[in-house]
C-alpha positions in Angstrom: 0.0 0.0 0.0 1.4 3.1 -1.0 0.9 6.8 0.8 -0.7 9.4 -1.8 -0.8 12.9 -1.0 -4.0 14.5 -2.8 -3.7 18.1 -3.2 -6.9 20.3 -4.6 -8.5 23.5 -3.3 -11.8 22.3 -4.0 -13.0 20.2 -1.1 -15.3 18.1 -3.0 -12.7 16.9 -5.6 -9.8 16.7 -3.2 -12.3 14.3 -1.0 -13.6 12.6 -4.6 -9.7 11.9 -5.7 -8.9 10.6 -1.9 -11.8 8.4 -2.2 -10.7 6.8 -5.6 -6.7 6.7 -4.6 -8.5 4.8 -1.1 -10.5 2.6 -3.4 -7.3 1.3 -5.4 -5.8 0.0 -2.4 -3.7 3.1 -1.3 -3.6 5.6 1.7 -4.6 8.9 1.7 -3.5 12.5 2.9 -5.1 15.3 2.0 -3.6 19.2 1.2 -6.0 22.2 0.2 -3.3 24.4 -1.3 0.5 24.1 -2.1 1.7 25.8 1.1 -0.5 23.2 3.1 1.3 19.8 1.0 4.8 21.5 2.2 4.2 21.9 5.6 2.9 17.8 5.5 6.0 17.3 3.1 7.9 18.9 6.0 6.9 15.9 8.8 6.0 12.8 6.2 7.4 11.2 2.9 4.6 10.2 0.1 5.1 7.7 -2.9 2.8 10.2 -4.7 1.5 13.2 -5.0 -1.5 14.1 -6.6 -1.8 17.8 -7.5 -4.2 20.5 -8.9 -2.3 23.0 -11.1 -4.5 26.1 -10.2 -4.6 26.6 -6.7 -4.9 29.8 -4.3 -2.0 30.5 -2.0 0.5 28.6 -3.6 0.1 26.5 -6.9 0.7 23.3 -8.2 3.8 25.1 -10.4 4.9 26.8 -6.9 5.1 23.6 -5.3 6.6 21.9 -7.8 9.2 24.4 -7.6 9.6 24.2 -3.9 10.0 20.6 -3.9 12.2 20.8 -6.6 14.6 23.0 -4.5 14.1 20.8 -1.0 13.7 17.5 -1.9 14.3 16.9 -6.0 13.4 13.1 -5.5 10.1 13.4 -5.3 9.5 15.4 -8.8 8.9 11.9 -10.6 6.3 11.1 -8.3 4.0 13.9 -9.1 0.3 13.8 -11.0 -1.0 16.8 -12.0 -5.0 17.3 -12.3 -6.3 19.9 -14.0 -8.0 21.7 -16.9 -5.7 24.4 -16.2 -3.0 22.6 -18.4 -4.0 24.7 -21.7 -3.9 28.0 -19.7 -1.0 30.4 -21.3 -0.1 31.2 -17.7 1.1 27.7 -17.2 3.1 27.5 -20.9 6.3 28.2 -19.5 6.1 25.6 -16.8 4.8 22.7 -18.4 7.4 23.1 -21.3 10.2 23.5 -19.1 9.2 20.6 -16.1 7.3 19.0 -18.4 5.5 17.1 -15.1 2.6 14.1 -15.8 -0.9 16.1 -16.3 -4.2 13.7 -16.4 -6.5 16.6 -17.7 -9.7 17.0 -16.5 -12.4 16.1 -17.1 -11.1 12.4 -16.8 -13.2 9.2 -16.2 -12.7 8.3 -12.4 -11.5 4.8 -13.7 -8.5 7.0 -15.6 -7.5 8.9 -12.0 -6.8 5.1 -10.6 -4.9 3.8 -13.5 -2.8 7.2 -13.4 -1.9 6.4 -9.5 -1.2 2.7 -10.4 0.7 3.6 -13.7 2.7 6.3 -11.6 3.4 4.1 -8.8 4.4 1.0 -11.0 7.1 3.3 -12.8 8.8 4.2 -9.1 8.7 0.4 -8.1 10.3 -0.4 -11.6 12.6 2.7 -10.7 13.7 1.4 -7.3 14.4 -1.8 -8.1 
C-alpha cells in the first residue's frame, strides 16, 4: 500500500480523488493548497503526489518548484489534475518541467490507472 498525498482547493474533488486513490488499495492524505502539502511534506514522505495545477495560495507550479529546490526526489512522483493545463499562464512551466498532467475532465477509472501507472514506474525505478 502506498501513501498518496492529494492536493486540490476544492473540497469536493480533493475528497472525490482521496476516495478513488482509497479505493485502489492506497492511503490517503489530504492538502488544500500548495503551502498546506509542504508543511505535511515537512513531517512525512509520500510515494505520490497528486496535484491540482490552479490553486490559491500557492500553486501546483509553486510547489513543484519548492519541492524541486528541497527534496528533487520526489518530482517523478508527481500527477498533476487539472483543466488548467491549456492556460497560457502555465506554458512556460509545463514546457520547461514538463510534469505528468491527467486533464480534466477524466473518467474516475482514468485517475486510478494514473496512481497505479505512476506508482508501478517508481517500483520499476527502485528496483
Amino acid at each position: 500500500m502506498a501513501r498518496i498525498l492529494v492536493v486540490d482547493d476544492d473540497a469536493a474533488v480533493r475528497e472525490l480523488m482521496a476516495a478513488v486513490v482509497m479505493r485502489v488499495g492506497h492511503s490517503v492524505d489530504v492538502a488544500a493548497n500548495g503551502h498546506d502539502a509542504l508543511a505535511f511534506l515537512e513531517r512525512a514522505a509520500c510515494d505520490l503526489i497528486v496535484c491540482d495545477l490552479k490553486m490559491p495560495v500557492l500553486d501546483g507550479a509553486g510547489l513543484y518548484e519548492q519541492i524541486r529546490n528541497r527534496w528533487p526526489g520526489p518530482l517523478g512522483r508527481l500527477l498533476f489534475v487539472s483543466g488548467s493545463a491549456a492556460m497560457s499562464e502555465y506554458a512556460d512551466f509545463l514546457r520547461t518541467a514538463q510534469p505528468y498532467i491527467l486533464p480534466r475532465p477524466f473518467a474516475i477509472a482514468h485517475l486510478g490507472e494514473a496512481v497505479q501507472r505512476m506508482l508501478a514506474v517508481q517500483s520499476g525505478a527502485q528496483a
